[in-house]
FINU-801228 format. One record per atom (N, C-alpha, C, O): x, y, z; residue in three letters. Coordinates in steps of 0.02 Angstrom, whole numbers, plus 50000, padded with zeros to 5 digits. Each point is the difference from the previous one (the first is absolute). Example, Ala and Ser with C-alpha at 12.3 -4.5 7.8 and 13.67 -1.06 7.14 Angstrom:
<torros>
506604971650390ALA 499555005950000ALA 500455006050000ALA 500524999950033ALA 499305005449931SER 500425005950003SER 499615005550037SER 500255005550008SER 
</torros>
This chain:
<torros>
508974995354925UNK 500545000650049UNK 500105007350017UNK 499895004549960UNK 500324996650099UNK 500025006350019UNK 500845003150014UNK 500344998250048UNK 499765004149926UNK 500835003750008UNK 499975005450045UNK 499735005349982UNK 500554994050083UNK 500385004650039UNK 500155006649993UNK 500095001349941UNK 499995003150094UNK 500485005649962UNK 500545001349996UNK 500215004849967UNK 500194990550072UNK 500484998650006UNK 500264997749945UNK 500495003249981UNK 499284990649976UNK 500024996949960UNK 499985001649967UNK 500524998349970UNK 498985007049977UNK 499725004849970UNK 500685003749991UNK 500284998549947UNK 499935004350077UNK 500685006050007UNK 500544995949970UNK 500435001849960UNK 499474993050065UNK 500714997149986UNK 499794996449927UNK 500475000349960UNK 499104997350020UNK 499724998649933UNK 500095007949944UNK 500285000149945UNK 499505004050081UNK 500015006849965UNK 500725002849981UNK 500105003149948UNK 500544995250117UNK 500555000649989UNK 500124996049947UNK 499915002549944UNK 500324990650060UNK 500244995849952UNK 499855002349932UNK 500475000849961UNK 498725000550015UNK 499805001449939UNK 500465006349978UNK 500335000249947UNK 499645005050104UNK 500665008249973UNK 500534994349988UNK 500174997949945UNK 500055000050114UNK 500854999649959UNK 499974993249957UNK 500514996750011UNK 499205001349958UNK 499914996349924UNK 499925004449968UNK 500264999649944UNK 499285008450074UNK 499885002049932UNK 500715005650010UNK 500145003349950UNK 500184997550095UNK 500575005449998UNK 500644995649944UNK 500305001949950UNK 499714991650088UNK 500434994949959UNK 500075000849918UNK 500465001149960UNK 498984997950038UNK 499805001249920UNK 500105006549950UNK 500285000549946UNK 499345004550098UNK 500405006749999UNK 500725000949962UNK 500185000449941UNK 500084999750117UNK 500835000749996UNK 500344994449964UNK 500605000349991UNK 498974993249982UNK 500254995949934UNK 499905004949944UNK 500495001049963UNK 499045001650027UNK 499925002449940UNK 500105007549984UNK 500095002649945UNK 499895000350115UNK 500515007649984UNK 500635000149965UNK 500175005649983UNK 500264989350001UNK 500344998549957UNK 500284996549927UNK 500524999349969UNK 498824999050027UNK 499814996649955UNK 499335002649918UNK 499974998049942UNK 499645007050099UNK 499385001049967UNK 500045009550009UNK 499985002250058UNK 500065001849896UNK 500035005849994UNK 499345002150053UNK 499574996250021UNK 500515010149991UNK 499525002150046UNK 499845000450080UNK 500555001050026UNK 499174998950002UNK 500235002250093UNK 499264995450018UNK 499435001349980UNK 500774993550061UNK 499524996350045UNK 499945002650071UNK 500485001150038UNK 498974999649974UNK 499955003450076UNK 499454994450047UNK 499704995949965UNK 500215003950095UNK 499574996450018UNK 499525003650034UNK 500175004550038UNK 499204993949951UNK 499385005850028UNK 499674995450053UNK 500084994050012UNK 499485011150019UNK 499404995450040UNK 499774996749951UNK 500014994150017UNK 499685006549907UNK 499604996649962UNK 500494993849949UNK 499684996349963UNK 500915003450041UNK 500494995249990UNK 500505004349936UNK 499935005849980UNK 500534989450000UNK 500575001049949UNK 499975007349951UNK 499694997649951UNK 500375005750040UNK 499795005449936UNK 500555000549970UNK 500504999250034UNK 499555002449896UNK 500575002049958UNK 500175004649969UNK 500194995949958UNK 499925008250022UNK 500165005549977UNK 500435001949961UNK 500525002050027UNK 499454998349877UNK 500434997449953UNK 500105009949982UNK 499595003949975UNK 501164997650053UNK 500085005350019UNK 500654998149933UNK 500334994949989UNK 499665013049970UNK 500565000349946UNK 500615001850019UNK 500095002650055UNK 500434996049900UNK 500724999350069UNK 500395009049982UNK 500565001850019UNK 498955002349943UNK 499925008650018UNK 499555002349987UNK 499504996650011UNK 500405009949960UNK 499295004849990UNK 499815005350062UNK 500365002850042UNK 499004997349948UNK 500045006150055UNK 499794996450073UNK 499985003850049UNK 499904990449959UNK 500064997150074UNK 500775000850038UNK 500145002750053UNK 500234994349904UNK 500545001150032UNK 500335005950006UNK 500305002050050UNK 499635000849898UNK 500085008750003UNK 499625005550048UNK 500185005850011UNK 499204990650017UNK 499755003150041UNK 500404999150081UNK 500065004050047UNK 500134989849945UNK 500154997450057UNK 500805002250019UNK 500185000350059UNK 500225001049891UNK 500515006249992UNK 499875003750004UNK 500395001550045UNK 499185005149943UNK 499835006050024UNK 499874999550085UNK 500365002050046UNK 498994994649957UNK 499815001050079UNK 500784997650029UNK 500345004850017UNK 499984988549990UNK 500674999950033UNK 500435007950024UNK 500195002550052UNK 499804999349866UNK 500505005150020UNK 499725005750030UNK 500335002950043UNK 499094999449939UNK 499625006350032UNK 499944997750085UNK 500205003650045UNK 499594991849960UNK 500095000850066UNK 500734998450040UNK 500145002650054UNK 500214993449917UNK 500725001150048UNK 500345007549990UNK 500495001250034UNK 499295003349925UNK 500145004550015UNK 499815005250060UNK 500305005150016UNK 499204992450009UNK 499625005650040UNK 500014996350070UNK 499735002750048UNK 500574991149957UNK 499914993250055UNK 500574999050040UNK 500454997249968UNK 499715004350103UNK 500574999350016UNK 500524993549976UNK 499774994849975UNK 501015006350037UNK 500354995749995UNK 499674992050007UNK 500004995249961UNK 499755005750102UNK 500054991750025UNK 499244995749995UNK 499804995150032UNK 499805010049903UNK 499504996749979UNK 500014999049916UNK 500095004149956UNK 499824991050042UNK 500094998149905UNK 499274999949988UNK 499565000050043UNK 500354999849881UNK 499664997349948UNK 500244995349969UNK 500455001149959UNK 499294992150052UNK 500324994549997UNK 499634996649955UNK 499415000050019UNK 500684995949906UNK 499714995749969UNK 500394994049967UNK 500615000449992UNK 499154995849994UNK 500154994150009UNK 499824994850056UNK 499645001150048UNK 500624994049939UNK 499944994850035UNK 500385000550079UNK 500445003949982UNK 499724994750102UNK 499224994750011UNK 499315000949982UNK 499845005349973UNK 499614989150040UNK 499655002750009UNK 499565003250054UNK 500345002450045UNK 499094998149963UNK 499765003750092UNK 499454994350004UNK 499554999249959UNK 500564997750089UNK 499664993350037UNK 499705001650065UNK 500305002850046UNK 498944994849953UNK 499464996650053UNK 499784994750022UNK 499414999550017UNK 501154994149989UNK 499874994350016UNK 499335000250032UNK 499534998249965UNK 500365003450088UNK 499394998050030UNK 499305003449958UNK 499444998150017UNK 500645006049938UNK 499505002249970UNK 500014998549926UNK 499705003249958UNK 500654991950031UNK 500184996649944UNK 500055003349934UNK 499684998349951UNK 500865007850050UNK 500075004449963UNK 500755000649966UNK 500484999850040UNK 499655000849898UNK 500655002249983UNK 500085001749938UNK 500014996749948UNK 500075012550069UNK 499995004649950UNK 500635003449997UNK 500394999850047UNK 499765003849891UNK 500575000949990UNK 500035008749950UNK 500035000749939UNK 499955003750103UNK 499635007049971UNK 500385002849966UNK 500544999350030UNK 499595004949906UNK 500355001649971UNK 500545006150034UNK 500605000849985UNK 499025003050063UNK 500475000950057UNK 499855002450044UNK 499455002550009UNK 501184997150045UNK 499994998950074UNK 500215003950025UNK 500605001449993UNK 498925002650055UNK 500355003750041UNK 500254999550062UNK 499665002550045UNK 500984994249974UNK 500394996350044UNK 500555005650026UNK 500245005149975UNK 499814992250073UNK 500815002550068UNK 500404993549972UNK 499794994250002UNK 500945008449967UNK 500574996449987UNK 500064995050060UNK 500114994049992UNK 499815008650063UNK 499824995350083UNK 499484993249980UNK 500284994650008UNK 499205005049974UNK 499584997949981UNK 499944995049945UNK 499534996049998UNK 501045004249950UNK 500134998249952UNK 500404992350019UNK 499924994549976UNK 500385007250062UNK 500694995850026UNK 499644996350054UNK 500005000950061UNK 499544992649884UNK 499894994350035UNK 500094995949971UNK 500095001549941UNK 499954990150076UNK 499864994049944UNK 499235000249974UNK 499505002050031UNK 500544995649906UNK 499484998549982UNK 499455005949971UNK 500185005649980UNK 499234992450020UNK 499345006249988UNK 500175006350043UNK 500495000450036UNK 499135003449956UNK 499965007050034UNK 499375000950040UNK 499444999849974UNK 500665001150086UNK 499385001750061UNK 499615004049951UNK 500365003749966UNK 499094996650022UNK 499605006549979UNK 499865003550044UNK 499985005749977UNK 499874994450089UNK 500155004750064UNK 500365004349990UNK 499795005550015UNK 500924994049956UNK 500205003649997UNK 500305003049945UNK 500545002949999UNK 499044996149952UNK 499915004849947UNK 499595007050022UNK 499575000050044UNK 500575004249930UNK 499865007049995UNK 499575003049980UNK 499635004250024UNK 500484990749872UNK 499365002449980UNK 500274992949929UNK 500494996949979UNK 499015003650014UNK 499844995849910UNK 500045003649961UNK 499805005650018UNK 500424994049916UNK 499615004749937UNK 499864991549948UNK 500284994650012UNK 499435006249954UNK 499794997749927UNK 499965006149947UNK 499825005950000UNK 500434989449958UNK 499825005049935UNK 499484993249943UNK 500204995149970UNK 499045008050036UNK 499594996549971UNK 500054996649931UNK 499865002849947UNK 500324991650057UNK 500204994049937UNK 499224999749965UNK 499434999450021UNK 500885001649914UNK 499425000649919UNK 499584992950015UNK 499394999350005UNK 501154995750002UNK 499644994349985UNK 499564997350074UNK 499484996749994UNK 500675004350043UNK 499564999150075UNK 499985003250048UNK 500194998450057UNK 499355010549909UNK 499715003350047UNK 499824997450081UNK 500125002250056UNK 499604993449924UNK 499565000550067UNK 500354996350068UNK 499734999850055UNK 501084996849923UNK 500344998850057UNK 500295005350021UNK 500434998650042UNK 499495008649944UNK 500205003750046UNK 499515005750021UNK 500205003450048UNK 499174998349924UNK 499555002150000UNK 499484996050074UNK 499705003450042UNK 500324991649957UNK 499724994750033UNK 500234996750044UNK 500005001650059UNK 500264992049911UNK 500454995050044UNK 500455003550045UNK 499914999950061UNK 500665004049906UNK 500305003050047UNK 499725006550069UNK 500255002250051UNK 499224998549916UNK 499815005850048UNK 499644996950065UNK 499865002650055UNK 500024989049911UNK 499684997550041UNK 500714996850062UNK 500035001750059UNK 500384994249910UNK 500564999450024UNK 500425003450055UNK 500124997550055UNK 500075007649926UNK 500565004850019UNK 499625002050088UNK 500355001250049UNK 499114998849951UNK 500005003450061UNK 499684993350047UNK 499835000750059UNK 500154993449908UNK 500044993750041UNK 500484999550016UNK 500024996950053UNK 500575005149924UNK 500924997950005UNK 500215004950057UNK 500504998950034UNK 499095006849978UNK 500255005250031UNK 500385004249974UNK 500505001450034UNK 499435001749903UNK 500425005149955UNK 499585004650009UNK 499404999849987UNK 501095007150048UNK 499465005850041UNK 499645005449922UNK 499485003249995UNK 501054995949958UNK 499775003749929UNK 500104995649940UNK 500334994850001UNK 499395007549954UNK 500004998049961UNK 499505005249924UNK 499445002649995UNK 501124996649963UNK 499975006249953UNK 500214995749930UNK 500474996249989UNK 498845006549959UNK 500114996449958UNK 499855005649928UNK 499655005050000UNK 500734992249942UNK 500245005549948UNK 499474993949947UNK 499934993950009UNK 499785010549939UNK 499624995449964UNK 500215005949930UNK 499845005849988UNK 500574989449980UNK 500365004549935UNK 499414997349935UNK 500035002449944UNK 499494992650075UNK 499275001549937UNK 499635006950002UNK 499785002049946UNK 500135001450103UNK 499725005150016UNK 500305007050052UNK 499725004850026UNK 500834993349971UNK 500565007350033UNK 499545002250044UNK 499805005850002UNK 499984988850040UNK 499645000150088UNK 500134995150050UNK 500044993949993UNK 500035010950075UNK 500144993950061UNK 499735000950051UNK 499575004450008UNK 500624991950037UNK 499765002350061UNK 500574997250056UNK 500454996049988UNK 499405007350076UNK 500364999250062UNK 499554997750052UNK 499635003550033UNK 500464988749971UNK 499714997450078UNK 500294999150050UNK 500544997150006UNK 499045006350049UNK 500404999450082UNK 499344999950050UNK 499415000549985UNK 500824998950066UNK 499554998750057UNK 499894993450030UNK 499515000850036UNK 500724992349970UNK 499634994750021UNK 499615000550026UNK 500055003450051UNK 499304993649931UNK 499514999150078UNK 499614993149974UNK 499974997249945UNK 499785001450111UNK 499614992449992UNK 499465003249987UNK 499765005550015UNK 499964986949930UNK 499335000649959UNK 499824994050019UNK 500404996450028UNK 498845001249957UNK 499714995150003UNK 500514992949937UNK 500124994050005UNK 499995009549961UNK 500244994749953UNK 501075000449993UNK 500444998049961UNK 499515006650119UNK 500864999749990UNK 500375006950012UNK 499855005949989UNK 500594991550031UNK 500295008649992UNK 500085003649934UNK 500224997349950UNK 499575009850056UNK 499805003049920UNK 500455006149998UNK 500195000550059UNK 500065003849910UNK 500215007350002UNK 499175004250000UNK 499514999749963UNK 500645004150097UNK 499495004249999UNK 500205006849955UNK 499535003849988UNK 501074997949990UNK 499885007749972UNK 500364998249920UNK 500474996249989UNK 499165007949964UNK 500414998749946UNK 500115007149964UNK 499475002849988UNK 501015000149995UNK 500185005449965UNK 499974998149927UNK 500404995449989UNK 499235006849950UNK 500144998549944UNK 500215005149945UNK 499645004949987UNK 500874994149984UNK 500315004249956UNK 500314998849940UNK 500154994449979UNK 500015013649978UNK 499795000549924UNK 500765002549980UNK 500235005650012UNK 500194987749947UNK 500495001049978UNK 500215008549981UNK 499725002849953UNK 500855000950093UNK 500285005749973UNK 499855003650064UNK 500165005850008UNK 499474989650050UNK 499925004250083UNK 500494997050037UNK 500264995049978UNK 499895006950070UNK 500185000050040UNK 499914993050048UNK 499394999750012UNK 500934994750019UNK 499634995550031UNK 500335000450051UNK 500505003349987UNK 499494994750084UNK 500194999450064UNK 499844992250003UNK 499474997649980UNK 501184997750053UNK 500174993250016UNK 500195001750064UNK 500495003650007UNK 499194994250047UNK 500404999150065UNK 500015004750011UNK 499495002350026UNK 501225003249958UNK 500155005050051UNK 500315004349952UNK 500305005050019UNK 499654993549916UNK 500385002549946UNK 499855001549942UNK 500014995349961UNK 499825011150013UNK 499585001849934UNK 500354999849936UNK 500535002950012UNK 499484995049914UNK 500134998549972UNK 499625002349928UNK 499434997949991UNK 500855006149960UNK 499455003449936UNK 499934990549965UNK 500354995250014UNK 499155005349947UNK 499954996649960UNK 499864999549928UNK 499694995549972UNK 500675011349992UNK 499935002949945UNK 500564997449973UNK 500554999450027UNK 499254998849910UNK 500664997649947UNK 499884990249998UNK 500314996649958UNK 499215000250093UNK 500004994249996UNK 499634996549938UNK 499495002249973UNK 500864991950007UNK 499794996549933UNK 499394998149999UNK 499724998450052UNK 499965001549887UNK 499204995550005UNK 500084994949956UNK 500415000849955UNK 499194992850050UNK 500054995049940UNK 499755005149939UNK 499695005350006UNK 500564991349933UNK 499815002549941UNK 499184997149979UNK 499704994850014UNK 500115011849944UNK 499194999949994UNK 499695001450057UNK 499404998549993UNK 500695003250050UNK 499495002150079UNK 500175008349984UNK 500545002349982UNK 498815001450031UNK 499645005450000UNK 500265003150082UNK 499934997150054UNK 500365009549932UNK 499925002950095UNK 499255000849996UNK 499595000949955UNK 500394998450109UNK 499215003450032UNK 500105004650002UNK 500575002249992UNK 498715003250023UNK 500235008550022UNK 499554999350058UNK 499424998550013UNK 501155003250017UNK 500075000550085UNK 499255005049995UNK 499654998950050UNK 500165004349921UNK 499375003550037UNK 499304996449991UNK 499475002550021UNK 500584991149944UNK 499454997049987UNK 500024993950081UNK 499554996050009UNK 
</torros>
């Protein structure tokens, strides 16, 4: 039998919001952060402190310091939704216009600013990966990620279309204790936590 594309779309919808349904059953129920990817459900059994969340307190406050009034660093819950690209991620934080904020429901990723992650011990590669793959399907113009196993990150920007999707064409990568630039706004990154037992790199290797 042959399915439409019409059909197809609307088959592809239904399957997201069963799996969003499900989602948001169990974000309350089951420790840890469910997100929905192009490649389906992921979980992420995140500790309720340490240096994730401590990281994610530092960057907050370093940058609302340097960030006008009427732009936050925002974390928590909503989350940032791509219905049509069957996406729903939820970044540890957001760089949002208080304007922007003040909707029902998910958050446009359009008009997010920028993403950060701070790279989770137990599933590197949803933000290493999935998300990098993600974020610029959603239309998130940056995206900047802190990896406290190895006190290294990087800064993606640029959209441009690729054969397999829209990709970030430029990536800045950097060595806990420099300097990083988000958007429009530079920020030290010296003094940030690392999981315990992880080795710094030396930045000259």
């Amino acid at each position: 039998m042959t399915i439409a594309p019409d059909n197809a779309r609307q088959g592809a919808s239904h399957i997201y919001r069963a799996m969003r349904d499900l989602v948001q059953s169990m974000d309350d129920t089951i420790p840890g952060k469910f997100e929905i990817t192009k490649k389906g459900i992921v979980h992420d059994m995140l500790a309720p402190i340490g240096p994730h969340e401590l990281t994610t307190l530092h960057l907050r406050k370093r940058l609302e310091r340097v960030m006008p009034e009427e732009i936050v660093a925002h974390t928590g819950e909503p989350d940032v939704e791509n219905e049509s690209e069957g996406i729903l991620r939820r970044p540890d934080v957001m760089v949002i216009t208080w304007e922007d904020m003040e909707v029902p429901g998910s958050f446009d990723p359009r008009t997010l600013i920028a993403a950060i992650e701070i790279v989770s011990r137990s599933n590197p590669d949803n933000d290493w990966v999935g998300k990098l793959r993600d974020y610029p399907l959603m239309g998130i113009p940056v995206y900047a990620i802190f990896d406290p196993r190895t006190g290294t990150g990087a800064v993606l920007t640029d959209i441009h279309s690729t054969p397999e999707g829209p990709r970030y064409a430029t990536r800045k990568d950097f060595v806990y204790g420099e300097d990083v630039t988000i958007a429009d706004w530079t920020i030290p990154t010296d003094g940030l936590p690392r999981y315990s037992g992880e080795s710094t790199p030396d930045p000259r290797s």
